[in-house]
Structure formats: structure tokens, C-alpha cells
DOVOKOL-489403 format. One line per 2 residues: number of its first residue (from 1); their letters; for each residue x, z negated, y of N, C-alpha, C, O, CB. Coordinates in steps of 0.02 Angstrom, whole numbers, plus 50000, padded with zeros to 5 digits. Glycine has a CB too. Layout:
BEGIN
NUM> A> X,Z,Y,X,Z,Y,X,Z,Y,X,Z,Y,X,Z,Y ~ ...
END
This chain:
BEGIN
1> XX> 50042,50000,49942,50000,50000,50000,50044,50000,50062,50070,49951,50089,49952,49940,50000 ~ 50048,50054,50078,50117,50077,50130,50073,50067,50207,50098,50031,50250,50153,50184,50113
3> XX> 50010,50101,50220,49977,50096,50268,49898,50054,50264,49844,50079,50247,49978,50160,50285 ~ 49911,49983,50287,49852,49944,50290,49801,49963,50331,49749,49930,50333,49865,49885,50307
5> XX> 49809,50019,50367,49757,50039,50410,49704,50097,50359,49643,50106,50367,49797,50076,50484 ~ 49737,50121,50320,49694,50152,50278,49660,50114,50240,49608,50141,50220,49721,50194,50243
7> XX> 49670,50058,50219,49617,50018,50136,49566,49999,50197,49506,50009,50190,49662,49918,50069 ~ 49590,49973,50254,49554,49959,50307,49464,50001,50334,49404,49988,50338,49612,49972,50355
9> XX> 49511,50052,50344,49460,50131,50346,49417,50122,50310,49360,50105,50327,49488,50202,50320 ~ 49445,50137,50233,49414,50160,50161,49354,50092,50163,49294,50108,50162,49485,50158,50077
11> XX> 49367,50041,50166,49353,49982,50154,49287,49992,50192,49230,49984,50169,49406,49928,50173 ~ 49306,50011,50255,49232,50013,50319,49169,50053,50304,49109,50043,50315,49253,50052,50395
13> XX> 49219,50119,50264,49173,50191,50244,49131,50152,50198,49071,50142,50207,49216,50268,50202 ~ 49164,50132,50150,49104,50109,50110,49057,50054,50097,49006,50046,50064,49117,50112,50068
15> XX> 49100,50016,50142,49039,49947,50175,48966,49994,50218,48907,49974,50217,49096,49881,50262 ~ 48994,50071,50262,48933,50084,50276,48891,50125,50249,48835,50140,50269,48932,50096,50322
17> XX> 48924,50148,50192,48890,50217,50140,48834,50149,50110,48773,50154,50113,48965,50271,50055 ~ 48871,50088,50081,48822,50070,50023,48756,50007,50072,48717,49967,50046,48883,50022,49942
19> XX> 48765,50017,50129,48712,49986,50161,48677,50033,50202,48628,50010,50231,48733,49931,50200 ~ 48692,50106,50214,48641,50160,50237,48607,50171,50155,48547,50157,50162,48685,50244,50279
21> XX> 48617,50187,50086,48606,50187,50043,48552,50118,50023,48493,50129,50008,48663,50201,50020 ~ 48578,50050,50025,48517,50012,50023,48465,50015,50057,48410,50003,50032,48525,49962,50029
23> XX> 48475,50033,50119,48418,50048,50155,48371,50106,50135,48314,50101,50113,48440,50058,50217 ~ 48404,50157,50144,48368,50213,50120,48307,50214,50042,48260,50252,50031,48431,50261,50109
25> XX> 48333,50156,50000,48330,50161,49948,48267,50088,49928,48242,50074,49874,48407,50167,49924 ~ 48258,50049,50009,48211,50011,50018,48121,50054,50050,48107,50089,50098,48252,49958,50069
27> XX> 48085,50026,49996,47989,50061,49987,47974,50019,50079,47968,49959,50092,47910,50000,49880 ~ 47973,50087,50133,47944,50078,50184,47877,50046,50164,47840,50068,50120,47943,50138,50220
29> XX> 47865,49989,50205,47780,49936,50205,47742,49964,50262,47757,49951,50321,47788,49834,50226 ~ 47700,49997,50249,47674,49996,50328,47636,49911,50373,47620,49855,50355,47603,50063,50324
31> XX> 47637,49933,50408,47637,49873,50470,47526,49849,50445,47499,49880,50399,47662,49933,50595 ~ 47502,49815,50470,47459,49790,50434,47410,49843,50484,47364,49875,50458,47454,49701,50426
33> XX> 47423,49848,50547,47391,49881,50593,47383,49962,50563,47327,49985,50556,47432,49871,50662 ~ 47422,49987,50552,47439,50041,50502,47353,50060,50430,47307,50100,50419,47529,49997,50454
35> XX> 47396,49970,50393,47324,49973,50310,47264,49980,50329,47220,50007,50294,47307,49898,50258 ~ 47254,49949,50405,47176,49942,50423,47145,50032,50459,47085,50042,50469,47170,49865,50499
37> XX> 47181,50068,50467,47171,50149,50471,47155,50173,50413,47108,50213,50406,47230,50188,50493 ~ 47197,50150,50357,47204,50199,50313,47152,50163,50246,47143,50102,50245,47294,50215,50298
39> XX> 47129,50197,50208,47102,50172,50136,47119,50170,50076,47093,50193,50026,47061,50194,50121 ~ 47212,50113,50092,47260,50123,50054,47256,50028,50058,47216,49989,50085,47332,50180,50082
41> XX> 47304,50022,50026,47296,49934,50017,47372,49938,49970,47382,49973,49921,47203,49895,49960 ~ 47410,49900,49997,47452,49870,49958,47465,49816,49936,47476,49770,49975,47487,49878,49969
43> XX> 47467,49802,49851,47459,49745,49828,47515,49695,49801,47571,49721,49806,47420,49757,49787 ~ 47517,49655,49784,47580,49586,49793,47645,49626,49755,47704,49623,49773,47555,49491,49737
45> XX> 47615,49666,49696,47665,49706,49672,47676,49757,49695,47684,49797,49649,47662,49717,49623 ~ 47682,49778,49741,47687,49863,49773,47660,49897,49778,47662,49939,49824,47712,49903,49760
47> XX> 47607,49893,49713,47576,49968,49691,47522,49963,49770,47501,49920,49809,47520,49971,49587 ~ 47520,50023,49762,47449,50070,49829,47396,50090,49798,47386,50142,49767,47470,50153,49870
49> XX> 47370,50055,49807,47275,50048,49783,47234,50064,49830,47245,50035,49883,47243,49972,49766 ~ 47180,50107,49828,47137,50131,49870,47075,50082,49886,47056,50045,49841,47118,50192,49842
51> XX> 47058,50081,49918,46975,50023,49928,46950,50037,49890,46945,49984,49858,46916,50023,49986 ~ 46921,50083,49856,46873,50093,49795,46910,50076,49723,46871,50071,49675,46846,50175,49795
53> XX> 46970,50068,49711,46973,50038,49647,47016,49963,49680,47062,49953,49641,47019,50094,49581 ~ 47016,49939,49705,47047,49894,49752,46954,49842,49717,46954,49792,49680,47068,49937,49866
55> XX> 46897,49875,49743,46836,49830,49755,46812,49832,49670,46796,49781,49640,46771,49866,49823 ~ 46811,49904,49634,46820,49889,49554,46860,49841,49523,46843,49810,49473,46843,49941,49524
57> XX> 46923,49833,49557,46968,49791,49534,46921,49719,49523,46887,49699,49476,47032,49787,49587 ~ 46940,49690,49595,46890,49642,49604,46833,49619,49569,46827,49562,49548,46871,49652,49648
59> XX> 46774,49681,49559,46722,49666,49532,46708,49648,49455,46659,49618,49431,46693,49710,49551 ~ 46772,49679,49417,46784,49672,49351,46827,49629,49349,46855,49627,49295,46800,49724,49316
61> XX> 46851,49581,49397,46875,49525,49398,46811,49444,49400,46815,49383,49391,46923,49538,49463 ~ 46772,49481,49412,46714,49448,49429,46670,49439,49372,46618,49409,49385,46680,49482,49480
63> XX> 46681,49459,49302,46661,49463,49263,46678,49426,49200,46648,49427,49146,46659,49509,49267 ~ 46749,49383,49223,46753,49342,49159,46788,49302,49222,46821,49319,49271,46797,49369,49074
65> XX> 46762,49236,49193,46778,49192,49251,46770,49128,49208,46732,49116,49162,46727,49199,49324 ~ 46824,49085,49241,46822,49005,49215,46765,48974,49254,46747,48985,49312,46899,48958,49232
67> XX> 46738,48927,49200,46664,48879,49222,46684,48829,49285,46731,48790,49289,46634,48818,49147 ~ 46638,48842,49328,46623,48775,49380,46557,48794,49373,46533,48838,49337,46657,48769,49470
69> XX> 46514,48734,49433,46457,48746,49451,46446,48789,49469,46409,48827,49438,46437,48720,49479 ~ 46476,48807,49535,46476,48849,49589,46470,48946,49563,46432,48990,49584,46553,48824,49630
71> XX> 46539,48948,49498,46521,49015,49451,46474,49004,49419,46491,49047,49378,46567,49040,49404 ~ 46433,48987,49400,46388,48975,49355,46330,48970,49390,46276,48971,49360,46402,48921,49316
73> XX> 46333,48965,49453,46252,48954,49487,46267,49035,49526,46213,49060,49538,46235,48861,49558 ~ 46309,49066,49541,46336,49121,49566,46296,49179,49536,46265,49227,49559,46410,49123,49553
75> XX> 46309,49156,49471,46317,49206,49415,46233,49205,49397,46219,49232,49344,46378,49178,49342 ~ 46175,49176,49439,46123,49173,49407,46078,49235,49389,46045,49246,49338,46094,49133,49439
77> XX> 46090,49277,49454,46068,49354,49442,46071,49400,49400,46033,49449,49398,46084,49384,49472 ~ 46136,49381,49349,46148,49411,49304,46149,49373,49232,46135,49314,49222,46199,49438,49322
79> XX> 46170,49423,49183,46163,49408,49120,46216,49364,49141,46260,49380,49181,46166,49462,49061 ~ 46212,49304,49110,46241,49262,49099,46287,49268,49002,46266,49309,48962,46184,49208,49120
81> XX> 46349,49219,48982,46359,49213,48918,46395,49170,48944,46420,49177,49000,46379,49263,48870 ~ 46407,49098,48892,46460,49029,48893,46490,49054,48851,46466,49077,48799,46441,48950,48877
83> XX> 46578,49052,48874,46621,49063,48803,46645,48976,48807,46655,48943,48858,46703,49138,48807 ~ 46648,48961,48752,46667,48861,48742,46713,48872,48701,46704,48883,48641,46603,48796,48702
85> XX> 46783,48869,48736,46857,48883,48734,46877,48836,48735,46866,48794,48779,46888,48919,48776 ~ 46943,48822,48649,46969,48763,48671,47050,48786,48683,47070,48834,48649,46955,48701,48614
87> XX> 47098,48753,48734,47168,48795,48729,47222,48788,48668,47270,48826,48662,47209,48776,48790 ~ 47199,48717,48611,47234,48731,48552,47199,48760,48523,47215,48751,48464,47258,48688,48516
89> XX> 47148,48799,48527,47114,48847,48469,47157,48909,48456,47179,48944,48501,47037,48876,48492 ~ 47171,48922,48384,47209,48997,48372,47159,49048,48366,47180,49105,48356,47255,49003,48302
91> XX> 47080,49037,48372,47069,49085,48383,47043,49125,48460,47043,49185,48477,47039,49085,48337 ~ 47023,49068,48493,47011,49060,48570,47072,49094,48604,47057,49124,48655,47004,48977,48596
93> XX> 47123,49096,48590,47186,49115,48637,47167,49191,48631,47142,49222,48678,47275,49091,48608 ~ 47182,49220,48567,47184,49275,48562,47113,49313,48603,47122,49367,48630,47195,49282,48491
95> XX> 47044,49283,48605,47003,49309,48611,47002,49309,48693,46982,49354,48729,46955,49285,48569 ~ 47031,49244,48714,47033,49223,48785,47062,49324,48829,47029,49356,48869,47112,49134,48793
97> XX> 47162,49351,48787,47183,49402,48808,47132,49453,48806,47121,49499,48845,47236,49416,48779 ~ 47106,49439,48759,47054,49524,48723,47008,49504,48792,47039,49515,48844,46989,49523,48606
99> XX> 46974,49489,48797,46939,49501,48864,46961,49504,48925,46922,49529,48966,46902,49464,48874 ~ 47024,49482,48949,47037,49500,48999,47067,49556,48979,47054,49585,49031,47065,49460,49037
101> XX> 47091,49589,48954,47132,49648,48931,47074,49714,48931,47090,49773,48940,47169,49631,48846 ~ 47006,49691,48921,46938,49730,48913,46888,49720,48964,46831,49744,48964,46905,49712,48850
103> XX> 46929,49664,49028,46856,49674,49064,46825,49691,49089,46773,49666,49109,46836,49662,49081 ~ 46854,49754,49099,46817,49844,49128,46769,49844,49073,46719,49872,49095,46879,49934,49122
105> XX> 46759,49825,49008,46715,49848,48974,46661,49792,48971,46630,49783,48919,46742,49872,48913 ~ 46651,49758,49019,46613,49712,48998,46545,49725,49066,46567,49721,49123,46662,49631,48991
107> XX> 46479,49738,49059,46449,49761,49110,46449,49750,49149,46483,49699,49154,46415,49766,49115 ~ 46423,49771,49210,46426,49745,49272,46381,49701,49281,46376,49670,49334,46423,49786,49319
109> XX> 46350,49694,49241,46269,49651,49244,46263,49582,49192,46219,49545,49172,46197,49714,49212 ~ 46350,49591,49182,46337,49519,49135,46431,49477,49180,46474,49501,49217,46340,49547,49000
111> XX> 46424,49404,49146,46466,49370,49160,46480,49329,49123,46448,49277,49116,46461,49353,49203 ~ 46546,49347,49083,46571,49297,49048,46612,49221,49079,46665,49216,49110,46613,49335,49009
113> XX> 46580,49188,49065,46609,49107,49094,46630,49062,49029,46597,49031,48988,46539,49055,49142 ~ 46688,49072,49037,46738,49013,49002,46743,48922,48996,46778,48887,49032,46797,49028,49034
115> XX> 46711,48906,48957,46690,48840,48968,46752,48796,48942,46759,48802,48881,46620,48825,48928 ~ 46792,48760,48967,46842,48725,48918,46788,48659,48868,46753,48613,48888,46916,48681,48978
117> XX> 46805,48687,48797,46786,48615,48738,46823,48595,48713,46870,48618,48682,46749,48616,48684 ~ 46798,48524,48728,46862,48487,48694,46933,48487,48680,46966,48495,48629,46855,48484,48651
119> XX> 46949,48475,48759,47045,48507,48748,47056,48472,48800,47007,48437,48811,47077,48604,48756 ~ 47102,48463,48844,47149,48421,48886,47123,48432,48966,47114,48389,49009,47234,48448,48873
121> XX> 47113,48512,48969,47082,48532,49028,47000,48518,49035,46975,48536,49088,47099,48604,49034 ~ 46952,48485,48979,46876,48480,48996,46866,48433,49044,46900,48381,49048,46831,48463,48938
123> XX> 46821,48448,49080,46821,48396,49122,46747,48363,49090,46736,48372,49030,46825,48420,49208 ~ 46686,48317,49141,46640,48282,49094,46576,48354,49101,46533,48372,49060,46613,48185,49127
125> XX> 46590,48373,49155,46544,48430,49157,46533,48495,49098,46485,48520,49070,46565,48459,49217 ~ 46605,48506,49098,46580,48549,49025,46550,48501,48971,46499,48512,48937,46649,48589,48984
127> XX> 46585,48454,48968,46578,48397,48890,46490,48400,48898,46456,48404,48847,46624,48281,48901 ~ 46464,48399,48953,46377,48397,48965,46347,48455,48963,46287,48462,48951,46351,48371,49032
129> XX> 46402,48520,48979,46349,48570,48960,46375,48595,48901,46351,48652,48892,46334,48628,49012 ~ 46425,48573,48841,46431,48572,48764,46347,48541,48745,46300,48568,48717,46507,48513,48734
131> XX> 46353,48478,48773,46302,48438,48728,46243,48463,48737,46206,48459,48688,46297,48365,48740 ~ 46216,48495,48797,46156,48531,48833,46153,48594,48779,46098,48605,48753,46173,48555,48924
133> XX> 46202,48629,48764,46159,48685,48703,46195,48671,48657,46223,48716,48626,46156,48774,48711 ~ 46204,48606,48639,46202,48571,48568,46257,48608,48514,46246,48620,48455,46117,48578,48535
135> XX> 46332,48625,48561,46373,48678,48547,46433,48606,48497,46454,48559,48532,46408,48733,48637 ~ 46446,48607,48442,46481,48579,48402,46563,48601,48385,46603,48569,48351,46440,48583,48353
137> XX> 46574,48657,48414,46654,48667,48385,46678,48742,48426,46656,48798,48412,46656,48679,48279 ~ 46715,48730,48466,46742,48795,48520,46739,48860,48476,46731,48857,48415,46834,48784,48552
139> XX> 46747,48920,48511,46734,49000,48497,46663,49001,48496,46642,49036,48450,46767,49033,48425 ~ 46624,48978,48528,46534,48963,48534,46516,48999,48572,46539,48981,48627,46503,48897,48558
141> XX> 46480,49050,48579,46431,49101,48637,46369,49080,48653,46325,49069,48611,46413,49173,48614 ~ 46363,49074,48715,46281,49039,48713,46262,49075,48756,46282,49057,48812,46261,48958,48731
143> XX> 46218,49139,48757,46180,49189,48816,46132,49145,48848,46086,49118,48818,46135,49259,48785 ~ 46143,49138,48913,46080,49104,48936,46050,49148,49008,46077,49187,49047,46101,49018,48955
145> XX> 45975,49119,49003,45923,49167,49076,45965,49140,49132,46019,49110,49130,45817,49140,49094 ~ 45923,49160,49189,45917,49118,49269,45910,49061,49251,45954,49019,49266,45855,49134,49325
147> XX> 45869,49047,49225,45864,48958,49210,45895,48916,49178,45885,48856,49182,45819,48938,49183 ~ 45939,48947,49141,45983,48898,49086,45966,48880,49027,45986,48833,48992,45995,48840,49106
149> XX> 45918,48931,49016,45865,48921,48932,45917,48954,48917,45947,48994,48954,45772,48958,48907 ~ 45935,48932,48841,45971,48975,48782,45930,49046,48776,45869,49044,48784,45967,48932,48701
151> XX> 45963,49112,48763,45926,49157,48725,45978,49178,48687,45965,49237,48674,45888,49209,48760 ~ 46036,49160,48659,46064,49189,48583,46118,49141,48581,46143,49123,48634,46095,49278,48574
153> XX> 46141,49116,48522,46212,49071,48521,46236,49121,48446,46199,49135,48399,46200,48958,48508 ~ 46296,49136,48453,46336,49148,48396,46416,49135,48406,46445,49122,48459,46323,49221,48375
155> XX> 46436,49142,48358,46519,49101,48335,46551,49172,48325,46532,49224,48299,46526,49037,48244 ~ 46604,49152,48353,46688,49204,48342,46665,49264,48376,46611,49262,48405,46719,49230,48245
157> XX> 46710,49332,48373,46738,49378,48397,46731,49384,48485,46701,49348,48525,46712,49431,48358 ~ 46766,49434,48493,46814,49470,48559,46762,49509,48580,46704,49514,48562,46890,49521,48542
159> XX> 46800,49538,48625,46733,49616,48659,46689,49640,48605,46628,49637,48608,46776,49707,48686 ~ 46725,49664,48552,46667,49706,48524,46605,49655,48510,46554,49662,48543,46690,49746,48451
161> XX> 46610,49614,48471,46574,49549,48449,46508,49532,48512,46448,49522,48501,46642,49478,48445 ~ 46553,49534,48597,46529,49517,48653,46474,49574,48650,46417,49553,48640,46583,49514,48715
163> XX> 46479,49626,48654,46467,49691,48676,46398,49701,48620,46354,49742,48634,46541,49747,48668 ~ 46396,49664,48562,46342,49676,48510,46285,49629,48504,46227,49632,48485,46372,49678,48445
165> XX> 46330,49576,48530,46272,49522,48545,46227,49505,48596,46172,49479,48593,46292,49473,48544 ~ 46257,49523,48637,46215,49509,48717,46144,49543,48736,46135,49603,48730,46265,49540,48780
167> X> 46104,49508,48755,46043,49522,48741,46019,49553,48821,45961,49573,48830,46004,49454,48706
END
């Protein structure tokens, strides 16, 4: 290294090649003033979603939902179904993914609500609406009206199971 003014140089060139390059190579955000023009939406992960599957998104998010009051009195307009989920159940876990993995397929006119039974997360409210349709052992479906009358209870399966029973 005969001339320190050259590693010097070299050294600068590419301190500014590989930070015009990061830059270049960083996903322009538009400004929020910008999203509200356009009928684009960007979401926590990057992707660019349009308002119309942006509000599908949403709405088939709206369709399998963990029990409170509040979902459950929400949900009166529609078909109602209790899933009575326990989190050590081996077969509840699996069925828990299969529906969210399916819940585009689940109508728009029904709502699956996840009841925790008998597991660490119940609180006394589910434990009362177990005992209210007289539900004995988690993976339990209980279709109910506007009113909270039973109209079908059956045991085990996933979407398809969901999809055959619902009245």
C-alpha cells in the first residue's frame, strides 16, 4: 500500500455505491395523504391491498371470532354456531387452523364463535353458557336463533362437518 490516498478513494466509492444501492433497493411508502386518494391500502406486511378485498378481508374475519358478550350479541342477525374449544384438546387445535385457514368458506350469513371449555383461558361466562346448552366435553357445535334457543348440537369435524350441519 504505496499510496494511502487511493484505499482512501476506493474506500469512499464504495461507502457511496452500497448506500445509493440500499436506498434504491428500499419499497417507496406513500405518505398517508397520498392512501387516502388512492384505493390502495398498505398493510403491516407490505403487501397493497385494494378497499374491496381490504373490506372482504375484514368481513371474513368477522366470521370466526372468539366468544364475548359483546360478539355474541353482535352476531344476533345472523346464523349463529358455538364452537366449545378446549386449548389442550388434540382435536380442537387442529380444527381451531382448519377454519381459519377456510374462513372465506364459511357464509357470510353465519358466525362461528369460539367458546373456550374447560381449559385455563375459560372464564365463568363461558363455564355458564357450557352449562346453558348442557354441552359436556369440548369439540361441541351448538347452532343457535336470535334468541339463544338451540337448533342443532353435534360433535367433531372442521369446515366440511361446519358447512353440512348448519341449519
Amino acid at each position: 500500500m504505496k499510496n494511502p490516498l487511493i484505499v482512501v478513494v476506493v474506500i469512499a466509492i464504495l461507502f457511496i455505491v452500497g448506500v445509493s444501492i440500499f436506498t434504491l433497493s428500499q419499497k417507496p411508502r406513500p405518505d398517508s395523504d397520498s392512501q387516502i386518494e388512492t384505493d390502495e391500502m398498505i398493510m403491516d406486511d407490505g403487501t397493497i391491498m385494494d378497499k374491496d378485498e381490504h373490506q372482504t378481508m375484514m368481513s371474513d374475519q368477522n366470521r370466526y371470532v372468539v366468544y364475548s358478550k359483546k360478539t355474541l350479541a353482535k352476531a344476533s342477525d345472523k346464523r349463529r354456531v358455538l364452537y366449545f374449544y378446549a386449548n389442550w384438546c388434540p382435536i380442537c387445535r387442529p380444527a381451531d387452523a382448519n377454519f381459519k385457514e377456510n374462513v372465506g368458506r364459511i357464509p357470510q350469513d353465519l358466525v362461528l364463535i369460539r367458546v373456550n371449555y374447560n381449559d385455563s383461558d375459560t372464564d365463568q361466562e363461558e363455564k355458564d353458557l357450557a352449562q346453558k346448552y348442557g354441552i359436556t366435553y369440548q369439540h361441541t357445535f351448538v347452532q343457535i336463533d336470535a334468541k339463544g334457543n338451540k337448533i342443532s348440537v353435534w360433535n367433531g369435524g372442521q369446515i366440511n362437518e361446519l358447512l353440512n350441519n348448519i341449519k
